[in-house]
C-alpha positions in Angstrom: 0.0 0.0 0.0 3.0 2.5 0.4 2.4 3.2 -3.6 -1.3 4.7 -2.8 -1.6 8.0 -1.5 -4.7 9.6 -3.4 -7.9 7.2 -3.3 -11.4 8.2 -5.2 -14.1 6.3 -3.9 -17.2 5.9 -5.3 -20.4 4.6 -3.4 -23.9 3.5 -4.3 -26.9 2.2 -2.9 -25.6 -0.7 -1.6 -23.6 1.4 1.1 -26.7 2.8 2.6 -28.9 -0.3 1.8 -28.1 -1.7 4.9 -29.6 1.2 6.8 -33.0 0.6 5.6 -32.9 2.8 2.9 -34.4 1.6 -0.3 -32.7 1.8 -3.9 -34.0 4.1 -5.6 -35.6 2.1 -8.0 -36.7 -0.9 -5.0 -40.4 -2.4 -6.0 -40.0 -2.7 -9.4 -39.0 1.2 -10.0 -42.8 2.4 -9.3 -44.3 4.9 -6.7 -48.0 4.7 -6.0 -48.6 3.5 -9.2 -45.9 6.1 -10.9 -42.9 5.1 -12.6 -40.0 6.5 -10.9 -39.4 8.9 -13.8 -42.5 10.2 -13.4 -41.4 12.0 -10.6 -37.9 12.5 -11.1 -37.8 14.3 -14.4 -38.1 18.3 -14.8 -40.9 17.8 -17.0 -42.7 15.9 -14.1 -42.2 18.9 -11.9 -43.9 21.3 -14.4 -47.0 18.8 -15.2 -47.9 18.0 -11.4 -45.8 19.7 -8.6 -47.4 18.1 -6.1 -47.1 14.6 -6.7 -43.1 15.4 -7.3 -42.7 17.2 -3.9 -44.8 14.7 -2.3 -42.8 12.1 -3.0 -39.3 13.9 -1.8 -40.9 14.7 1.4 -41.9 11.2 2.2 -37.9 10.0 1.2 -36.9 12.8 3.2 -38.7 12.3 6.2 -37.9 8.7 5.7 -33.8 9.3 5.7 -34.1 11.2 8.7 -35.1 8.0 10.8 -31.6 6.1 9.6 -28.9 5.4 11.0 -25.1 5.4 9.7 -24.2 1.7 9.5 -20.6 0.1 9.6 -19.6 0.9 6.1 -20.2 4.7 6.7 -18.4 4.4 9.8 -15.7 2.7 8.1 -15.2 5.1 5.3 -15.1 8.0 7.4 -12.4 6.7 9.6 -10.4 6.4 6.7 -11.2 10.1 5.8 -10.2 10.9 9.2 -6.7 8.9 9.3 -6.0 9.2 5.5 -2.6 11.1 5.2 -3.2 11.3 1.5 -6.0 12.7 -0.4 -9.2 11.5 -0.7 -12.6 11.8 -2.3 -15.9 9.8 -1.3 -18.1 11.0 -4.8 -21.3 9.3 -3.6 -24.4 8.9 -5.9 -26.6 8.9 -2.8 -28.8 11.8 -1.5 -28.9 10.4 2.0 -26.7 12.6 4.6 -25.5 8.9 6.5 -21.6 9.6 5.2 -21.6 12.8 6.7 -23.2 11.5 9.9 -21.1 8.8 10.4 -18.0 11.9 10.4 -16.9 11.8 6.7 -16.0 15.1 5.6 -14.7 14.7 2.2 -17.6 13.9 0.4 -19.2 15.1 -2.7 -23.0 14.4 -3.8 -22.9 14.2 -7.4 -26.6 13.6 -7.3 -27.8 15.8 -4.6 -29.2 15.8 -1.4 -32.4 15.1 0.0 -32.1 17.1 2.9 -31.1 20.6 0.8 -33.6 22.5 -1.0 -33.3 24.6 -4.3 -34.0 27.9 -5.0 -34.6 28.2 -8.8 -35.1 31.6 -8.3 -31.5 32.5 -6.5 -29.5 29.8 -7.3 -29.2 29.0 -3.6 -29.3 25.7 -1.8 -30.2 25.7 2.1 -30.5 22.6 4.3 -33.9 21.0 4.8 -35.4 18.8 6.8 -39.3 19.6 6.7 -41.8 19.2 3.5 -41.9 21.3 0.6 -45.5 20.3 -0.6 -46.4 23.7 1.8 -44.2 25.3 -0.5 -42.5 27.5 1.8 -40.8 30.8 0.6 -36.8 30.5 -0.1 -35.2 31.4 3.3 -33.0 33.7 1.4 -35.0 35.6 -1.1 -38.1 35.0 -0.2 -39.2 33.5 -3.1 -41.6 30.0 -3.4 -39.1 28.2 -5.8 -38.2 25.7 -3.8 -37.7 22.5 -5.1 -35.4 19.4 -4.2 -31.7 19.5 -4.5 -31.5 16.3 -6.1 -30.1 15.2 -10.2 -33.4 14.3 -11.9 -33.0 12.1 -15.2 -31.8 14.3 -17.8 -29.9 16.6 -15.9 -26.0 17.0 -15.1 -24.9 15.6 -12.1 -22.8 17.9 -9.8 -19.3 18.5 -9.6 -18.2 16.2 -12.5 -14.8 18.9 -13.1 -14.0 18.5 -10.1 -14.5 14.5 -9.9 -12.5 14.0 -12.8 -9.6 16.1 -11.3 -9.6 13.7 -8.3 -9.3 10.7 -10.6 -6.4 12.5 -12.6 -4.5 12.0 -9.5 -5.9 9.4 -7.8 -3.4 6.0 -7.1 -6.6 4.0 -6.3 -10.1 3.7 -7.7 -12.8 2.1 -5.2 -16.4 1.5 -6.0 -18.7 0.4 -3.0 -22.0 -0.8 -3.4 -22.6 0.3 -7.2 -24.8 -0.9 -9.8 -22.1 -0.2 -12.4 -25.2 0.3 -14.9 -25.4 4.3 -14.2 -23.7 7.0 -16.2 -21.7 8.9 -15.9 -20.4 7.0 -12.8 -20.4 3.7 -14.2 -17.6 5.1 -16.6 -15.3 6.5 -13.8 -13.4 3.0 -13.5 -12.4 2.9 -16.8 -11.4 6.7 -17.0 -9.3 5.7 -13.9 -7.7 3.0 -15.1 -6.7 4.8 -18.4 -5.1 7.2 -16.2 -3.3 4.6 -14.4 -4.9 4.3 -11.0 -5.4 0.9 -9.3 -9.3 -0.5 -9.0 -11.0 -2.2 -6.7 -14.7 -3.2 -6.8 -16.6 -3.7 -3.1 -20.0 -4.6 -4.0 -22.4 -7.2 -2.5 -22.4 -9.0 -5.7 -20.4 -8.5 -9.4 -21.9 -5.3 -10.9 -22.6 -4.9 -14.3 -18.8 -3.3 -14.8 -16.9 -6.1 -12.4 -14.9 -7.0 -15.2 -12.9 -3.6 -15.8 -11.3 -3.4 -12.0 -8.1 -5.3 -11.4 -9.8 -6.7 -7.9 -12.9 -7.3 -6.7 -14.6 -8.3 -3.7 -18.1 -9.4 -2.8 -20.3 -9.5 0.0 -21.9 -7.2 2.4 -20.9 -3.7 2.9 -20.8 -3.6 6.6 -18.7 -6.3 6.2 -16.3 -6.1 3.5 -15.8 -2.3 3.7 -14.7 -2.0 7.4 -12.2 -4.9 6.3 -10.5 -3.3 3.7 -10.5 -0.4 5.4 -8.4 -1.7 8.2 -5.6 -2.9 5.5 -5.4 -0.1 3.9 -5.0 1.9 7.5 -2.5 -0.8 8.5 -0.8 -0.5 5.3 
């Protein structure tokens, strides 16, 4: 391990699945009848508001009851201890990384618990319902709506995602589908650029075949594990 000093990780629904919070897609990708695009597109915003809002506010209420499990506690002992650089990019809106004490972390699809102003541009943290639609607490406008990526829009801070992987020595992906772009792509970006890979995932993904290692079985498991070799070194 004395080669690795900048790691990217990458984590999926499989990290917080083990809290008791559902994939996003869990029951055969429908809400009350709706497909889950029906209420995670833009154009689903415009046509009915408040079946889009009601839907965040039930996932956000429901995040809030969930506790960090061993694989967030994991990971943000290693962002803790780390010496090098390090970047958890996760694809989930939960706020369980950054509960469990991780404090490198970037949401490239949003949070649940942060609300958008389309009016000011400005994001605030929020834990109640915005079906009330409540005015924006810094401009007073009612253009709230969920900080999260909808289908068909850019996920955030891809420059500064692919900067990490420019430098990064190791490529890690916990708990991933591997069937999601742009993130399914990042292992092959970072081993063209040279960095190691590593797949943690409960079972092979859809992209096992591009890392150099993988191993399989339950986060809570097989992430506090690797984390202790790579702290041991």
């Amino acid at each position: 391990m004395d080669a690795i000093r900048n790691i990217v990780i990458l984590t999926g629904a499989g990290v917080s699945a083990e809290s008791g919070i559902d994939t996003f897609r869990s029951e055969g990708g429908l809400w009350e009848q709706h497909r889950v695009e029906d209420v995670a597109t833009p154009e689903a915003f415009a046509r009915d508001p408040e079946l889009v809002l009601r839907f965040y506010d039930m996932r956000r209420a429901a995040i809030q009851t969930k506790e960090p499990n061993a694989a967030h506690r994991a990971l943000a002992r290693l962002d803790a201890e780390w010496a090098g650089e390090l970047l958890i990019v996760t694809q989930n809106v939960d706020d369980l990384h950054e509960r469990a004490g991780a404090r490198r972390v970037l949401h490239m699809h949003g949070e649940h618990l942060n609300a958008w102003c389309t009016e000011c541009d400005v994001r605030s943290r929020w834990i109640g319902p915005l079906i009330e639609r409540p005015p924006c607490p810094r401009c007073g406008a009612r253009a709230l709506r969920p900080d999260v990526v909808w289908f068909g829009e850019m996920p955030y801070g891809m420059e500064d995602i692919f900067a990490a992987l420019r430098k990064a020595d190791l490529f890690v992906s916990i708990g991933t589908s591997g069937a999601v772009y742009p993130a399914a792509g990042f292992v092959r970006n970072a081993r063209d650029l040279g960095a190691a890979t590593l797949e943690l995932n409960l079972e092979p993904s859809q992209g096992t075949a591009w890392f150099d290692e993988a191993r399989h079985g339950p986060a809570t498991r097989i992430v506090p594990e690797w984390v202790e070799q790579m702290l041991k070194g």
